[in-house]
Each structure stands twice: as structure tokens, then as C-alpha cells.
C-alpha positions as MATLAB code, in Angstrom:
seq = 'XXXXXXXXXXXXXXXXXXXXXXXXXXXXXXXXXXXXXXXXXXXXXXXXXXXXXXXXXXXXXXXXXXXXXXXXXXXXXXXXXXXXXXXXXXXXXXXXXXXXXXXXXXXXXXXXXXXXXXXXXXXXXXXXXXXXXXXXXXXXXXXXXXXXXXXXXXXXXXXXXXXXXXXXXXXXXXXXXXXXXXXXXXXXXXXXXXXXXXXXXXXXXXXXXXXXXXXXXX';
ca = [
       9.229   -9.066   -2.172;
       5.632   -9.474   -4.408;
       5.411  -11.502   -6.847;
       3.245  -11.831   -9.622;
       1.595  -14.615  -11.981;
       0.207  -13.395  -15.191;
      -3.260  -15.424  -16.614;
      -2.967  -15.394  -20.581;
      -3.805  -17.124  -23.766;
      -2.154  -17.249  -27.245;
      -3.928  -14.597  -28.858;
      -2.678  -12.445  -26.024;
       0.191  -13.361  -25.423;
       1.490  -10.603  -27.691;
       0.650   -7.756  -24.834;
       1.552   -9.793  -22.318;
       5.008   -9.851  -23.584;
       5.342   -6.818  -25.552;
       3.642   -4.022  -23.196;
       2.439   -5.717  -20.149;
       5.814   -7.450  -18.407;
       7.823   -4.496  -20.190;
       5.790   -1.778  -18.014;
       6.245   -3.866  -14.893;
       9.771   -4.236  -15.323;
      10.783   -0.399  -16.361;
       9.144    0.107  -12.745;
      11.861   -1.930  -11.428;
      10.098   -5.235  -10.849;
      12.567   -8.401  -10.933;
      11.608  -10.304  -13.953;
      12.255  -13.633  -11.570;
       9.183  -12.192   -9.969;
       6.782  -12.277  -13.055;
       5.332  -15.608  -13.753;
       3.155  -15.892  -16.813;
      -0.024  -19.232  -17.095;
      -0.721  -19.901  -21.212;
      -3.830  -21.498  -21.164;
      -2.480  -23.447  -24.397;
      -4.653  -25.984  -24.271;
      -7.750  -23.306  -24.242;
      -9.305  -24.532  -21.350;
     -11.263  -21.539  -20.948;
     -10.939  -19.039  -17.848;
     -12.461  -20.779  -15.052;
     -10.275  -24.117  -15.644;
      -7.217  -22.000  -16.437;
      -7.417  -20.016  -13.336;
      -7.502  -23.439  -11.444;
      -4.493  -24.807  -13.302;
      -2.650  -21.637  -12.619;
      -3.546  -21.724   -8.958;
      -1.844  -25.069   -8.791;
       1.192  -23.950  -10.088;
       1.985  -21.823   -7.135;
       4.480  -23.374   -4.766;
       5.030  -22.054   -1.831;
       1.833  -22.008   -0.442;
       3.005  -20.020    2.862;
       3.194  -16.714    0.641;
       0.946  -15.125   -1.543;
       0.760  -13.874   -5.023;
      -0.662  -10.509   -7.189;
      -2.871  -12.245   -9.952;
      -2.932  -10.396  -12.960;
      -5.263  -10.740  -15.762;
      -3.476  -10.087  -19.100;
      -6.080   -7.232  -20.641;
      -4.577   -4.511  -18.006;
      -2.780   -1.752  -17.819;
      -0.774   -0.781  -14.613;
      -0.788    2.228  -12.610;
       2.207    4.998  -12.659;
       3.202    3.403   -9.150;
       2.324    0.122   -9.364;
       5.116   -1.888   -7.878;
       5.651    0.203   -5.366;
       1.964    0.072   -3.756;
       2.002   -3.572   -4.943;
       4.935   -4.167   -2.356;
       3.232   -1.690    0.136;
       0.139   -3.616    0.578;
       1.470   -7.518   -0.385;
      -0.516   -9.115    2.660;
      -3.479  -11.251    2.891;
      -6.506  -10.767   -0.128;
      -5.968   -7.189   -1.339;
      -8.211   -6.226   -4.668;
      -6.389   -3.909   -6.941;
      -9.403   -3.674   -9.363;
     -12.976   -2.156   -9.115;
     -15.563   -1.643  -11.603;
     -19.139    0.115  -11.626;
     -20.765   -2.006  -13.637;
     -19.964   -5.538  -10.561;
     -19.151   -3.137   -7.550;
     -21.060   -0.398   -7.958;
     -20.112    3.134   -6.532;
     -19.904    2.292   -2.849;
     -17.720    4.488   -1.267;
     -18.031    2.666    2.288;
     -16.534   -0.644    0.678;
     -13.124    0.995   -0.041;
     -10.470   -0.048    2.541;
     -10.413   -3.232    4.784;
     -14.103   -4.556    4.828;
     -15.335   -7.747    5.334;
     -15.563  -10.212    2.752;
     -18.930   -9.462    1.730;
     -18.352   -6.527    0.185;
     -14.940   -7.446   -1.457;
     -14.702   -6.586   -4.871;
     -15.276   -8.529   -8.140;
     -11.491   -8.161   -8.464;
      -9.645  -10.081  -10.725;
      -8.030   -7.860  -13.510;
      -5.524   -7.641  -10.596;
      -6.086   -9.527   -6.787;
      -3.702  -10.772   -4.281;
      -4.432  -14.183   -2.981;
      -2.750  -16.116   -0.392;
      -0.960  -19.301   -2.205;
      -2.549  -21.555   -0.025;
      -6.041  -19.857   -0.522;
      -5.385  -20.151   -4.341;
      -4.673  -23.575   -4.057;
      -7.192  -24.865   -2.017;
      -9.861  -22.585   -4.089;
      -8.589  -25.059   -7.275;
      -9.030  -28.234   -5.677;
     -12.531  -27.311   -3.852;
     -14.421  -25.905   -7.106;
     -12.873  -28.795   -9.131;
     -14.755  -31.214   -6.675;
     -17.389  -29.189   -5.545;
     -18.723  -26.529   -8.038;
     -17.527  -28.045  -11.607;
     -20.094  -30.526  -12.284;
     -22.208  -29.431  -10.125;
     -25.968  -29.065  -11.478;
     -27.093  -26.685   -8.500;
     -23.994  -24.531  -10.347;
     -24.546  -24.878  -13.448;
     -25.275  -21.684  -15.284;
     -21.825  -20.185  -13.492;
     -19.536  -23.215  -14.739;
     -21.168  -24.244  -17.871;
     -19.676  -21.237  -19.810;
     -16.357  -21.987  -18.886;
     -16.160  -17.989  -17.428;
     -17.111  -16.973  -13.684;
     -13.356  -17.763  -12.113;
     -14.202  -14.341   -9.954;
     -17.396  -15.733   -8.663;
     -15.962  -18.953   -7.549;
     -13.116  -17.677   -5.796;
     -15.530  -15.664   -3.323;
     -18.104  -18.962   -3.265;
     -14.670  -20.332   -1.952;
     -13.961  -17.232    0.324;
     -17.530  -17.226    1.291;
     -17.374  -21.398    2.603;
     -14.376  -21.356    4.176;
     -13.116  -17.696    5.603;
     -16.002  -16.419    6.758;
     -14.235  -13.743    9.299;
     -11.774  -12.627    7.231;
     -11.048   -9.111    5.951;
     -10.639   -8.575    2.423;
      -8.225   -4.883    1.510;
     -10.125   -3.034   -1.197;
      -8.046   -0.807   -2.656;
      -8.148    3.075   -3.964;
      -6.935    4.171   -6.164;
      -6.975    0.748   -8.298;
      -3.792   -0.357   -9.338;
      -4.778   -1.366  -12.734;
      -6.892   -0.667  -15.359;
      -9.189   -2.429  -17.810;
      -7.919   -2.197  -21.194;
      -9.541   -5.100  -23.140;
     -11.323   -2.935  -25.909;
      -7.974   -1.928  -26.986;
      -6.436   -5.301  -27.636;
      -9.426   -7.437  -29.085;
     -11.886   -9.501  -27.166;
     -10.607  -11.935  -24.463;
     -10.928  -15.606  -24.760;
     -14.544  -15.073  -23.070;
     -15.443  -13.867  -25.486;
     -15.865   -9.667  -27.025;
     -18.119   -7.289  -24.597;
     -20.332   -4.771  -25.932;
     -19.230   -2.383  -23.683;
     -15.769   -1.672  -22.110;
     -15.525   -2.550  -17.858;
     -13.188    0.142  -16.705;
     -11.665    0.680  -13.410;
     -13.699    2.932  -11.615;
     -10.905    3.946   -9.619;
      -7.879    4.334  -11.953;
      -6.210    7.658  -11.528;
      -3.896    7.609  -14.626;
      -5.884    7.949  -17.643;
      -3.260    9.295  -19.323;
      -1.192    5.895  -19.603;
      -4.536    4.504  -21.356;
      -4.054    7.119  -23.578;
      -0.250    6.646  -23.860;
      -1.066    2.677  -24.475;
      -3.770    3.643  -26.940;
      -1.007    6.011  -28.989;
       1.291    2.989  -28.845;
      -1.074    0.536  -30.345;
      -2.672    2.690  -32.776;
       0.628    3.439  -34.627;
       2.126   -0.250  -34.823;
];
């Protein structure tokens, strides 16, 4: 059985638990299965992805991180569940992957995908990713520009990948399971972009539209 640990903050908190858990659980995910991280104490995202990884527990399974600006796919729990085994990225942009067709499937960990709207980590990978950029890459002035702005939890996750799994194969996978839908519900706590990052393989535009509907007339 997947499960699945949701990275918030207050001021979305609101999706999170008005849209977000609501469309996983109509698709007949367990809502024992959904874990949510507040970062309460606004610790900004590369801290709060740290202190989420240590609250996984059972570091012999593995777990779908899910960032809390997405929107899910028409059968997301099912291919969830289909492919729930070793690092699988559900998420794929132009703008940080580019359009590579030949990185789509099970590549090597090079050309995995700046993932984290939606990736599935091993537990022990996530954990051992939080204690190795605490001591090695935060505080770090080689580092610096990545950790200073409190953002860049996707680029030290594969610095961690890249140090210590060198042979392993990373599941990139088409059609994304999610979808970026941050322009809709106000700028994340990194801050608004000037342009939207969408999935660049999302095949259900039509729930974005759906969403949009939703939001505009509440």
C-alpha cells in the first residue's frame, strides 16, 4: 500500500485540506495513508523538507512526497500504487528538464528529473538525505548560493543521490502524475514566480480547468 506525506505551510494549508487530500481520497486513498508536514515554524523549504524527512518511520519503505501547490491526475492512486518502488518522479517540467524524450522511463540518475511537486523516495534515502545536507551542505560556504535562500530542497536531494547512489536507477515517469497549479492558489512560501512551471507531461488539463472553476466561484 503507498503512502503519502504532504509538504505545506499555513497559508496553504487551506488547499491542502479543502481540495488536495479531498481529491486523493474520492480516488479511494486511505486517509491513514496521507500524512501532512506544516512548516509552522516557517522554516522555509529546504529546512522543512529535512524536518519532514525525519518524520518518516519506517525507514525500510518508502513514501510519495507531495508538494502542496498540485493537482493530481484522473488515475492517480492507482499508478501511484502501480509504480510504489524505489525513486520514481511523478513530475516534469520544461523549464528544469527540458523536452528530452530519451529521459522518460528508468534512466540513470543523471538524468532524473527535478521532481518534487510529486517524487517517491525510499524512507531511508529521505532520512539519510536530512541528516547529510544538515552536516554537509547547510553551512557550507562552497554551497552557499543554493542554501542561503532557504529554497533548492530538489537540488540537494540529487547532490545527496549524486554522493551516495551513484548506480542507481531513478523511474521517470509519463504521463506525470501531477500537475503544477501554484498560479492558481497564490505564491508559495518561496516566494511568487513570474511565470507558471507546468507539468510538461500532464494529460488531464481538464481537472486544471475543473480546479480553476472551483476556485474562481468561492
Amino acid at each position: 500500500m503507498a503512502k503519502y506525506l504532504i509538504h505545506t505551510y499555513p497559508k496553504r494549508i487551506w488547499y491542502v485540506n479543502g481540495y488536495l487530500i479531498p481529491s486523493m481520497i474520492k480516488q479511494g486513498i486511505a486517509e491513514a495513508d496521507i500524512s501532512i508536514y506544516n512548516d509552522e515554524n516557517e522554516d522555509g523549504n529546504l529546512r522543512a523538507c529535512l524536518n519532514a524527512f525525519r518524520t518518516l518511520s519506517d525507514p525500510q519503505e518508502g513514501t510519495w512526497h507531495l508538494q502542496d501547490d498540485i493537482i493530481i491526475s484522473h488515475n492517480f492512486k492507482e499508478r501511484s500504487e502501480e509504480f510504489n518502488e524505489g525513486l520514481v518522479c511523478g513530475f516534469s517540467s520544461l523549464k528544469y528538464d527540458g523536452d528530452i524524450k530519451e529521459n522518460i522511463g528508468l534512466v540513470d540518475r543523471s538524468q532524473m528529473w527535478f521532481s518534487f511537486p510529486c517524487i517517491r523516495i525510499p524512507n531511508q534515502w529521505a532520512i539519510e538525505c536530512a541528516n547529510w545536507v544538515d552536516k554537509y551542505i547547510i553551512g557550507n560556504p562552497v554551497y552557499f548560493d543554493y542554501w542561503k535562500s532557504g529554497r533548492n530542497d530538489d537540488w540537494a536531494f540529487k547532490m545527496y543521490v549524486k554522493e551516495f547512489h551513484k548506480d542507481c536507477k531513478v523511474l521517470n515517469l509519463a504521463p506525470n502524475l501531477v500537475d503544477h497549479v501554484d498560479y492558481l492558489i497564490g505564491g508559495g512560501s518561496g516566494g511568487k514566480r513570474k511565470h507558471p512551471v507546468r507539468s510538461q507531461y500532464f494529460e488531464d488539463d481538464y481537472l486544471v480547468e475543473e480546479l480553476k472553476y472551483v476556485l474562481d466561484n468561492n
